[in-house]
C-alpha positions in Angstrom: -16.0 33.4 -2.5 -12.8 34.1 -4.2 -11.1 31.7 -7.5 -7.9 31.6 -7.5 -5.8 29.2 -10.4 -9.0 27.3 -11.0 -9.2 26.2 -7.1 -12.8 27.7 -5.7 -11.2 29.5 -2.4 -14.9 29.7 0.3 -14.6 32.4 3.1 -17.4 31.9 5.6 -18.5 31.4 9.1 -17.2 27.9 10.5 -18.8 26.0 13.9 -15.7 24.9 15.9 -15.3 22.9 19.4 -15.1 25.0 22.4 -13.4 21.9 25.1 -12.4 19.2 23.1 -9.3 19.6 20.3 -10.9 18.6 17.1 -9.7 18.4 13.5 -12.1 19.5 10.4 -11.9 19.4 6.7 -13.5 23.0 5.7 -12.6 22.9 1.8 -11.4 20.3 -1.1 -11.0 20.6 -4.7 -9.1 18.9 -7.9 -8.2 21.8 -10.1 -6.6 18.4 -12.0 -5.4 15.1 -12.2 -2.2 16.5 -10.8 -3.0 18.9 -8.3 -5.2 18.1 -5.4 -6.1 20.8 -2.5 -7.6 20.6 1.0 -8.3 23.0 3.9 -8.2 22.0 7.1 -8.9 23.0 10.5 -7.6 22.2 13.9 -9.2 23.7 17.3 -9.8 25.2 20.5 -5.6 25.6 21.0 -4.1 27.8 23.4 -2.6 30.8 22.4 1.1 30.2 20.5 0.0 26.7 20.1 -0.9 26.8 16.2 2.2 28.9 15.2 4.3 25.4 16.9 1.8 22.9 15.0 1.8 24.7 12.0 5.4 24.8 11.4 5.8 21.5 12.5 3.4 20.2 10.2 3.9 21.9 7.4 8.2 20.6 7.7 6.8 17.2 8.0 4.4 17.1 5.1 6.7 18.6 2.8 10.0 16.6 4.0 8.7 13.2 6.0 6.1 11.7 3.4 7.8 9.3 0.7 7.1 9.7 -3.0 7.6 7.3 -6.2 9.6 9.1 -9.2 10.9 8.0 -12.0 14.7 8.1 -11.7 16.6 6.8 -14.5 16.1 5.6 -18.5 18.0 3.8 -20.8 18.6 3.2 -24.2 20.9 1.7 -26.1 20.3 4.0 -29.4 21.3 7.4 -27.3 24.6 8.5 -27.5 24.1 11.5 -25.1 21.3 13.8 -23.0 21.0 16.3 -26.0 21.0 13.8 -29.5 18.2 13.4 -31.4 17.1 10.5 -33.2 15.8 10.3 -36.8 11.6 9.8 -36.1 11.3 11.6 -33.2 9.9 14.9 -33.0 11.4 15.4 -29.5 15.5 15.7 -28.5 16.4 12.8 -25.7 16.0 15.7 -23.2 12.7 16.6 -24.1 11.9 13.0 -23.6 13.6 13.1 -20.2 11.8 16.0 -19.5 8.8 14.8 -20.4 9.4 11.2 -18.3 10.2 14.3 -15.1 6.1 15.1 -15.0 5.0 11.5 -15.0 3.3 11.3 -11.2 3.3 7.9 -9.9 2.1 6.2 -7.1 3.2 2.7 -5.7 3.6 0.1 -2.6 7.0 0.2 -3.6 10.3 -1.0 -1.4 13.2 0.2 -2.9 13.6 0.5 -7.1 11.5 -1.5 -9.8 12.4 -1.3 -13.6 9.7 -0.7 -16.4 10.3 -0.8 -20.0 8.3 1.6 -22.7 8.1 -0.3 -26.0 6.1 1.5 -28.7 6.7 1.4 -32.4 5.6 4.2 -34.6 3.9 6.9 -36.2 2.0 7.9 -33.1 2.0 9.2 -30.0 4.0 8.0 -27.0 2.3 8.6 -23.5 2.8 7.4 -19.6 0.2 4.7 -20.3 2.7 3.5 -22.7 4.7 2.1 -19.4 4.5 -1.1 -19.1 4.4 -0.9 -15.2 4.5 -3.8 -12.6 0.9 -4.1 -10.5 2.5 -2.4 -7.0 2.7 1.0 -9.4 0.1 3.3 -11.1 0.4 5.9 -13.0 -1.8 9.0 -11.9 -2.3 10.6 -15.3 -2.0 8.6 -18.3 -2.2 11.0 -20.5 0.8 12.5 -19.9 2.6 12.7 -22.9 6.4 11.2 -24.0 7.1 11.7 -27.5 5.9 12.1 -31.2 7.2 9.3 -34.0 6.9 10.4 -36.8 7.9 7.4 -38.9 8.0 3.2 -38.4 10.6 3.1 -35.9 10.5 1.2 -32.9 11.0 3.1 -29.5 12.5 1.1 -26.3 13.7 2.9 -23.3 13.7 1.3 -19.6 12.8 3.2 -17.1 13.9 2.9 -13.4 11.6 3.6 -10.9 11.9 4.6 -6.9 10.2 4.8 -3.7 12.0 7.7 -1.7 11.9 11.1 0.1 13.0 14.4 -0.6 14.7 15.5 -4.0 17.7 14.9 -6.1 19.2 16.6 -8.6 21.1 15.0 -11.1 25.5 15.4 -10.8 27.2 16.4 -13.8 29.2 13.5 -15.9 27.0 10.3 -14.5 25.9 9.4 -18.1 27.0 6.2 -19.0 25.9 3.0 -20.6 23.1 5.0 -22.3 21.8 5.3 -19.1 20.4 8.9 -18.0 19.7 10.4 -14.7 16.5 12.6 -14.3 16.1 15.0 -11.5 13.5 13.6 -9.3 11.1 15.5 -6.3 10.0 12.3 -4.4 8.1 15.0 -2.4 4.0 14.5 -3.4 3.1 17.8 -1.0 4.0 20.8 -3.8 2.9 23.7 -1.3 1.6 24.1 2.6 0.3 27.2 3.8 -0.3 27.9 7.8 -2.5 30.5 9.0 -3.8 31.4 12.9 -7.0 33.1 13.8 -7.5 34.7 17.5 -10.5 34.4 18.9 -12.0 35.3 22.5 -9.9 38.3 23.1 -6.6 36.4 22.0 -6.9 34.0 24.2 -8.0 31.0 21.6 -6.6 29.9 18.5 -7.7 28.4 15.4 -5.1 26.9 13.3 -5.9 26.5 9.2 -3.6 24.0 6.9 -4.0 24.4 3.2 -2.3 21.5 1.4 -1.5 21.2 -2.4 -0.8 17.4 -3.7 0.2 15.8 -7.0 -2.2 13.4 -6.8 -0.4 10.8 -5.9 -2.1 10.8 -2.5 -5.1 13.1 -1.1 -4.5 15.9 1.1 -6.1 14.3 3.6 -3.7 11.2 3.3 -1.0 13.6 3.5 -2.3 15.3 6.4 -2.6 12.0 8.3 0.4 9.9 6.9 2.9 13.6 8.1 1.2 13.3 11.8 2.0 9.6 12.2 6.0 10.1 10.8 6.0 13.4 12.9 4.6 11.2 16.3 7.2 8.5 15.5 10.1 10.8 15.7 8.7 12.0 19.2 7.8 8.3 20.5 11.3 8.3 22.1 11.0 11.1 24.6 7.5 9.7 25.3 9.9 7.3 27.3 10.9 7.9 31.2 14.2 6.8 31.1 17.1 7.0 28.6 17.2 3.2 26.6 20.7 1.6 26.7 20.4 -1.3 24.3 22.8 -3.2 23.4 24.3 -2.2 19.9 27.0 -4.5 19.5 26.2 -5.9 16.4 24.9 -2.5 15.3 26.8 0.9 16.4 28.6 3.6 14.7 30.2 5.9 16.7 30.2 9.6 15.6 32.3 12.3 16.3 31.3 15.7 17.8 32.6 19.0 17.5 33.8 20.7 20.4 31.3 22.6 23.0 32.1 25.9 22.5 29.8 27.2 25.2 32.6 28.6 28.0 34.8 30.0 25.1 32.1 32.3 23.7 31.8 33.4 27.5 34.8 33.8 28.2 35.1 35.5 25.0 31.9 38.0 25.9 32.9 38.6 29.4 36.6 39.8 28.0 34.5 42.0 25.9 32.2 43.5 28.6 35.2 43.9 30.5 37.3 45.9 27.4 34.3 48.3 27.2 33.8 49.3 30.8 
């Protein structure tokens, strides 16, 4: 048994099918709050077969599975990202920093707007959020700022369901309104690893996931198969769909082939250098 950053790592003899393709959960641990790990299994393949699954899966739990962020704040009282303000321990991008960590998970559609109220001396945290019931806040303890005297603190907050990761552009504060840099992405690692058995032949293929805690491994494992399936539904198909896109097409322009220039460009060469 090996430890490794808190998570409790077990190396031993596993039972796996010999006919039928099966999937197993072998190891999980919460080293926190905020991180979340599962190991899981997936057997008998043929040989080659896990490498393809593997990478597959690991692009589509990092890149297909939608994540909730907070994306913007304002205030009225900031004049830019790097003020400070007279009863707050922290500069404005501390606070934003500090708003960056929050982990949040929702049923969210689109954007929502939450407002932080809080009026000092104290302590400022994510439970602080005043947060419509479609969101929840992972860890509540996660802290904001420090007042130091009797000031009142009011930021609204903007709030997104989305994929993938932004980072904020230069010059796009305005209105005391503030971008943070947002990773929508609740999957922070993957790791893919094959094991050969019977002579080569056989393959067992191992997924270690690492989550915020927004969702479980395990939800991550199954919510990436069903977006990965999706994108493949269409070839599932015999025939090529024509539907009728009036109301709905965009057409798109393609570069050129370039397939007969680079051989008629490679057969010039071979031709040069006989």
């Amino acid at each position: 048994m090996i430890r490794s950053n808190n998570i409790i790592m077990v190396r031993e003899k596993i039972t796996v099918s010999t006919r039928t393709l099966q999937w197993k959960c072998v190891e999980s641990a919460a080293d926190s709050k905020r991180l979340l790990y599962g190991r899981f299994i997936l057997s008998p393949l043929m040989k080659g077969q896990a490498d393809t699954i593997g990478i597959a899966m690991r692009r589509a739990l990092l890149g297909e599975i939608e994540g909730t962020c907070i994306t913007r704040a304002k205030s009225e009282k900031i004049s830019h990202e790097y003020a400070t303000i007279m009863g707050i321990q922290e500069s404005v991008h501390e606070i934003l920093m500090n708003l960056k960590e929050i982990v949040l998970r929702s049923n969210l559609d689109g954007t929502c707007e939450a407002p932080i109220c809080v009026r000092g001396p104290g302590y400022v945290t994510a439970q602080d959020i005043i947060l419509p019931p479609y969101v929840e806040i992972v860890d509540n303890t996660q802290h904001i700022a420090s007042l130091t005297e009797p000031i009142e603190l009011v930021i609204g907050l903007q709030i997104e369901k989305n994929r993938g990761y932004l980072i904020k552009a230069p010059n796009t504060f305005q209105d005391g309104s503030y971008p943070i840099d947002h990773v929508f992405m609740p999957v922070r690692n993957v790791n893919h690893s094959i094991h050969s058995y019977e002579n080569g032949n056989k393959e067992i293929l191992f997924l270690e996931i690492w989550t915020n805690g927004s969702l479980t491994p395990k939800e991550a494992l199954h919510e990436a198969s069903q977006n990965l399936i999706d994108l493949l539904i269409p070839f599932l198909h015999t025939k090529e769909e024509n539907l009728s896109l009036e109301d709905n097409q965009h057409i798109v322009p393609l570069p050129p082939f370039t397939f007969y220039d680079k051989l008629a460009k490679l057969t010039k060469n071979k031709k040069k250098w006989r």
